[in-house]
KEKOL-257894 format. One line per 3 residues: number of its first residue (from 1); for each residue x, y, z of C-alpha. Coordinates in Angstrom, 2 decimals, always signed. Each point is the difference from the previous one (the first is absolute). Example, Ala and Ser with C-alpha at 12.3 -4.5 7.8 and 13.67 -1.06 7.14 Angstrom:
1	+12.30,-4.50,+7.80; +1.37,+3.44,-0.66
! end
This chain:
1	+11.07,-36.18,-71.28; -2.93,+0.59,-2.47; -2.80,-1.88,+0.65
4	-2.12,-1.53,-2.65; -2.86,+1.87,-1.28; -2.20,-3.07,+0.81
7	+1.65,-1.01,+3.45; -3.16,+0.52,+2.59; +0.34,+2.06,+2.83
10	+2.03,-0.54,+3.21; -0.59,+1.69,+3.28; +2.98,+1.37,+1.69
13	+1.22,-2.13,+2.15; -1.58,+0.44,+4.05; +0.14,-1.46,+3.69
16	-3.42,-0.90,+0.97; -1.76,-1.02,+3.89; -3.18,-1.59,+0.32
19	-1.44,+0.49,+3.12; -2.37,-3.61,+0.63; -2.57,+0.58,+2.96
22	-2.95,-3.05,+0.04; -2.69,+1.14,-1.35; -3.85,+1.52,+0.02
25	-3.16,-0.43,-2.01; -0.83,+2.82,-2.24; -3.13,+1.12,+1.93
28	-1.42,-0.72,+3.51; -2.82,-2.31,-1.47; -0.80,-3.82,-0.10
31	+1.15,-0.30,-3.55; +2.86,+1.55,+0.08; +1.30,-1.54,+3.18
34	-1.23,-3.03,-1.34; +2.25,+0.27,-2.61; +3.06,+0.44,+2.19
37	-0.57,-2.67,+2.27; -0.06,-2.37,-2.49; +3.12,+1.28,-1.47
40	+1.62,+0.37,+3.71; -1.61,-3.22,+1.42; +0.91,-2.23,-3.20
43	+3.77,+0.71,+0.74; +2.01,-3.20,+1.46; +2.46,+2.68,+0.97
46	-2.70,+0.84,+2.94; -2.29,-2.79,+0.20; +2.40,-3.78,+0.16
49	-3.23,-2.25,-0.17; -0.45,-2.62,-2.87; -1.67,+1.78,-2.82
52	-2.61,-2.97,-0.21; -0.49,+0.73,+3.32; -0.42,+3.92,+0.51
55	-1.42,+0.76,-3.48; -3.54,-1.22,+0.77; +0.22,+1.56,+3.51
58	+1.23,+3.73,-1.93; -2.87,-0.30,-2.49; -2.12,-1.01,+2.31
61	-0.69,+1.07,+3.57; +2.90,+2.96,-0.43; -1.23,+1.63,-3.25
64	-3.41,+0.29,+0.87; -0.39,+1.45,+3.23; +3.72,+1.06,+0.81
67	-0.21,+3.50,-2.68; -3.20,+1.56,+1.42; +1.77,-0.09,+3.48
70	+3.22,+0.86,-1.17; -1.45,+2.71,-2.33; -1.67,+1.74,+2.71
73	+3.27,+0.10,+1.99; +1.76,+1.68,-2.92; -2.77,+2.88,-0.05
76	+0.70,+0.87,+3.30; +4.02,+1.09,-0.93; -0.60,+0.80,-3.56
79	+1.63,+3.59,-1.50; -1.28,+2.14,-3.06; +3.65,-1.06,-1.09
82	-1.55,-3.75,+0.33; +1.35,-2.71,+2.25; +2.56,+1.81,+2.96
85	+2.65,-3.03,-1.06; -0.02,+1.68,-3.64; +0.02,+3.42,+1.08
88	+3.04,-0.62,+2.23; +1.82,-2.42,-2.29; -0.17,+2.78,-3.08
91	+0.82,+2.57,+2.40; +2.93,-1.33,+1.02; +1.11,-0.81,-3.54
94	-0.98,+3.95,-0.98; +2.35,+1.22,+2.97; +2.56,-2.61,-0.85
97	+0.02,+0.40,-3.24; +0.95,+4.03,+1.11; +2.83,-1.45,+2.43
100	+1.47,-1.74,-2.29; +0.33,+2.25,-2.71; -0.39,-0.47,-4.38
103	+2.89,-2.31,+0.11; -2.77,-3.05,+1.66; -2.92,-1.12,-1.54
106	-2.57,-0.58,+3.19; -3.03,-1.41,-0.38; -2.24,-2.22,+2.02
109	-2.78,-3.04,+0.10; -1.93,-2.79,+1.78; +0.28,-3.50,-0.08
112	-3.77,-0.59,+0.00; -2.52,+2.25,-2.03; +1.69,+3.47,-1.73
115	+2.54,+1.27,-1.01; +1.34,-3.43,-0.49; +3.42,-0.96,-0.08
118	+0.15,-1.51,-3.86; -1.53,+3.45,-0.99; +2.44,+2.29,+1.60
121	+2.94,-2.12,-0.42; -1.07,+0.32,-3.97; -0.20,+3.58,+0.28
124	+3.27,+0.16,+1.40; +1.74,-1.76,-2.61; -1.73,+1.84,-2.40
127	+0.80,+3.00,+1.62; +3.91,-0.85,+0.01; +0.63,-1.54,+3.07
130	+2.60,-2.76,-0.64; +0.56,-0.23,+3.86; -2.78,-0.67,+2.53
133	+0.05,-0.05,+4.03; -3.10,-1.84,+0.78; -0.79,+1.52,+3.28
136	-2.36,-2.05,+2.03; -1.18,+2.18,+3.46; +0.04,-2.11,+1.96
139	+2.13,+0.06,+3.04; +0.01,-3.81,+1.49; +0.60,-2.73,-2.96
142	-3.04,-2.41,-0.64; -0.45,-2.21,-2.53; -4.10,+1.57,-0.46
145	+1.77,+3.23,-0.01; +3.54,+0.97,-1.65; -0.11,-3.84,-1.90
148	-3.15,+0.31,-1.55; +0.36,+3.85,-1.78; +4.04,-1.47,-1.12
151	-1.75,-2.97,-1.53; -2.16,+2.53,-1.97; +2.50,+2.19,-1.06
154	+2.05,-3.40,-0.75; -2.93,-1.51,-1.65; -0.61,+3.20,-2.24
157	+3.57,+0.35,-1.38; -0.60,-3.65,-0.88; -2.19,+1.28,-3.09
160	+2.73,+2.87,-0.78; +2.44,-0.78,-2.62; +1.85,+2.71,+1.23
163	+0.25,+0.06,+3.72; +1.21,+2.82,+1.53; +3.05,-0.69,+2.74
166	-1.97,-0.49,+3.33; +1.05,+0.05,+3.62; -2.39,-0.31,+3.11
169	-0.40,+1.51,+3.39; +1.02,-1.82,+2.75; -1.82,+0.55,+3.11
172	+0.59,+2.57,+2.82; -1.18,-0.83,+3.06; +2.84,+0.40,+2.22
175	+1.83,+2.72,-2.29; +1.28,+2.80,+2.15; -1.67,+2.48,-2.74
178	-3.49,-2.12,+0.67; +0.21,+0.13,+3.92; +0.86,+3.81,-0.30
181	-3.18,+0.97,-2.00; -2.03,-2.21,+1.84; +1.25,+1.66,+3.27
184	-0.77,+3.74,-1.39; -2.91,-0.74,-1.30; -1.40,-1.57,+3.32
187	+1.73,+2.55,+1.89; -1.66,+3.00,-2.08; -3.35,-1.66,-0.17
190	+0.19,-0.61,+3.90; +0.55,+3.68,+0.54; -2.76,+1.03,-1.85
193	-2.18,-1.88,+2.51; -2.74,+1.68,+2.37; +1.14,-3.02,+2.57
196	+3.06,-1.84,+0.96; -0.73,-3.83,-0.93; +0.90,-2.20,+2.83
199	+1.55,-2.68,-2.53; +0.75,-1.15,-3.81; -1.35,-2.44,-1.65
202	+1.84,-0.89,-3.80; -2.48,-2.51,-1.61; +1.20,-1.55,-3.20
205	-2.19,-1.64,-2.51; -0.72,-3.87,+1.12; +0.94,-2.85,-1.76
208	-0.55,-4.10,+0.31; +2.36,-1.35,+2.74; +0.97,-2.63,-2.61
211	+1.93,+2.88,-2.22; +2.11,+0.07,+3.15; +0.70,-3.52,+0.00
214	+0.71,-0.54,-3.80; +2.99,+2.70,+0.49; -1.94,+3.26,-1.00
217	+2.26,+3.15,+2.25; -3.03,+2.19,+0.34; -0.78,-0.69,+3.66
220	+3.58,+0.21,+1.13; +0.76,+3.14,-2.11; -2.98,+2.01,+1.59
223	+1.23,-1.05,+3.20; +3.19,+1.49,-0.78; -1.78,+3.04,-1.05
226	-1.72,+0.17,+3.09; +3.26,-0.13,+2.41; +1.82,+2.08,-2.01
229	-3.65,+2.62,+0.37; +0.87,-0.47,+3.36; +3.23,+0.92,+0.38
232	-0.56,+3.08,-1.96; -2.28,+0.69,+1.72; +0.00,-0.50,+3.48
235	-3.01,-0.76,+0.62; -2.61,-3.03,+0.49; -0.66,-1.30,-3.22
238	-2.66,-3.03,-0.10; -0.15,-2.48,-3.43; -2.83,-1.38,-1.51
241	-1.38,-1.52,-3.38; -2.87,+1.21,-1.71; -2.68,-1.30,-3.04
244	-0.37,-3.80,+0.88; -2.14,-1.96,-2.46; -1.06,-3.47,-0.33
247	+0.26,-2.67,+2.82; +3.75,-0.88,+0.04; +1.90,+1.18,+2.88
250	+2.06,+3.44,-0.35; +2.53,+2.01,+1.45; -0.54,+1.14,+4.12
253	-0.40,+1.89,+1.16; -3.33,+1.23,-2.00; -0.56,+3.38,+0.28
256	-3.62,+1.10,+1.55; +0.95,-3.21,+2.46; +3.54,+2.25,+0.87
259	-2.28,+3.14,+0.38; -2.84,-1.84,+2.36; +3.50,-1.27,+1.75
262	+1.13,+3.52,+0.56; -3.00,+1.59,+1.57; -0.13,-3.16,+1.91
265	+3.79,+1.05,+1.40; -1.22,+3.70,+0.68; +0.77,+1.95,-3.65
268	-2.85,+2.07,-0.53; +1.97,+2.38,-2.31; +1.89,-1.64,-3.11
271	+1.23,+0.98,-3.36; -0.03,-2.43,-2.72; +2.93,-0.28,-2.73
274	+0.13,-2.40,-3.24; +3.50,-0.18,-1.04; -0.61,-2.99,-2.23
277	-1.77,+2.47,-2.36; +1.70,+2.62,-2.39; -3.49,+1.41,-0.64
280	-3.45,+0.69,+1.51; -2.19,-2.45,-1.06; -3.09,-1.67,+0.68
283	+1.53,-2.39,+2.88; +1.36,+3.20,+1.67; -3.01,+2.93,-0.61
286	-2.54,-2.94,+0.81; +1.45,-2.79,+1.84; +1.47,+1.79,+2.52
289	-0.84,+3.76,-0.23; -3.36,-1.19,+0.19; -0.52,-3.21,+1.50
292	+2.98,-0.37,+1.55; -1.18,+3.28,+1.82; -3.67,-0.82,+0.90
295	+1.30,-3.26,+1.78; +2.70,+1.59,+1.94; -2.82,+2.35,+1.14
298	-2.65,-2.70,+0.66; +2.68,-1.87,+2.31; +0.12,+3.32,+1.99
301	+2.96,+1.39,-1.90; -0.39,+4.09,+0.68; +2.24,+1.93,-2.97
304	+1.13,-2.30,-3.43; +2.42,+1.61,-2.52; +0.38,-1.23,-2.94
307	+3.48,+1.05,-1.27; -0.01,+0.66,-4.31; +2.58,-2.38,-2.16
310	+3.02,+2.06,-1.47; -1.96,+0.44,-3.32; +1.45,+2.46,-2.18
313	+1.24,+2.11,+3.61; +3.41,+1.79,-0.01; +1.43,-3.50,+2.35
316	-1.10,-2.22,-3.26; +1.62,+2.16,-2.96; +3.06,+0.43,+2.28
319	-0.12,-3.99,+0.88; -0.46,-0.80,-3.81; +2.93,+1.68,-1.65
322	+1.79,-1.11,+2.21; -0.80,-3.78,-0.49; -0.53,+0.57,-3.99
325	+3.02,+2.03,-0.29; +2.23,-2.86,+1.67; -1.67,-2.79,-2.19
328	+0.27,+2.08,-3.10; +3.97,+0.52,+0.60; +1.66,-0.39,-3.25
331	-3.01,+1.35,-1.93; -0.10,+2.62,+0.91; +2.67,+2.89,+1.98
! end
């Protein structure tokens, strides 16, 4: 058929994935993280007080003194290629994009800061894609996590009068695939090792108890992880939750506390895995690589490992086509 001289331009038609990690400021300084704390920390996705109530509290006592700290922590991880959650998130869009081939679309964002989720899914469309997997990474299901970056994407195609076809990633934290990277990856950092660590310790991102109690599956999920770790494994595997904020009570067992605990039992050698996180990030290079590491050591701790996420590693590309290639099934061959 002969299109009309005047008809505008169509873009063949495409399969896209948008890789969603959570976000990073633009630079490690007060502004900037300023900036994407209020974006992050304005969310009712990840903070479930009454607006009246936590509004005055964010602008207030947060806002002011919270970015100089939090800025200063960034410094100490930052790349040339800018924050190590963007470098590895792009990365592993780069090498899947090569995995996958020209017949998918891959591209990736953040739910707080840039690229932002409304701006690539535009670019998508624009590009051709009539068919998006939104791809959150994030292993364990949380409603601060994998709910919040769908409501985004959701929200966004709410301004689109024509919305590409969308389906989302469900998470994979007991998928045999999942397991099997984590395993090699553990198992290859482990060997690399100038000491054998006496014990494992997996420590997950914290979150308020109360997200347990009002039916969130994070907490049992990552314990699933965990025994599954295990099993693969065969070795002692600890669990503990990291990055507690505010004074509401969070999920045990907290991680330094599990570390202090350890010594206490006789580990003086331990390497430290985050399976909760797809990426390197500031909660992995600084939380624990860092501090994580000089309390294990004040305690009496001797050796401390930290052991790298799966990033953009050969156990990640091979553990994301085969998740993406399953959910795009019918979209693709």
């Amino acid at each position: 058929m002969t299109l009309p001289p005047d008809h505008p331009i169509i873009a063949a038609p495409k399969v896209g994935v948008l890789l969603v990690n959570l976000g990073t400021p633009d630079a490690p300084d007060p502004t900037s993280v300023r900036r994407y704390l209020r974006e992050f920390l304005s969310d009712r996705r990840v903070v479930e007080i009454p607006r009246l109530v936590w509004q005055p509290i964010l602008h207030g006592a947060i806002l002011t003194t919270r970015p100089k700290k939090s800025a200063h922590a960034y410094s100490q991880v930052w790349t040339e290629g800018g924050s190590p959650l963007a470098v590895h998130t792009r990365a592993t869009a780069q090498a899947m994009q090569a995995a996958m081939g020209d017949g998918v679309v891959v591209d990736w964002a953040m739910r707080y800061g840039n690229p932002d989720i409304a701006g690539r899914l535009s670019a998508m469309k624009a590009a051709g894609c009539d068919r998006i997997l939104l791809a959150p990474l994030y292993p364990q299901y949380s409603a601060a996590t994998t709910a919040t970056a769908n409501d985004a994407a959701f929200a966004a195609l709410a301004a689109m009068r024509w919305q590409p076809a969308i389906r989302t990633l469900p998470p994979y934290h007991d998928d045999p695939a999942y397991i099997a990277a984590l395993k090699s990856s553990v198992e290859r950092r482990l060997a690399a090792l100038d000491f054998a660590p006496d014990a494992l310790l997996a420590s997950f991102h914290g979150m308020p108890e109360r997200t347990l109690h009002l039916g969130d599956p994070y907490h049992c999920q990552s314990v699933k992880t965990v025994r599954l770790l295990r099993e693969a494994l065969s070795l002692p595997v600890h669990m503990s939750f990291q990055s507690r904020f505010g004074r509401a009570k969070w999920l045990e067992p907290e991680t330094e506390a599990t570390l202090a605990g350890l010594v206490r039992d006789g580990v003086r050698n331990i390497a430290v895995v985050t399976p909760g996180f797809a990426a390197d990030c500031l909660e992995t290079l600084e939380e624990i690589a860092l501090r994580a590491r000089d309390a294990f050591l004040r305690e009496g701790g001797e050796k401390f490992a930290y052991l790298p996420c799966l990033n953009a590693s050969t156990e990640a590309i091979t553990l994301y086509q085969r998740l993406l290639s399953r959910e795009l099934s019918g979209w693709i061959d």
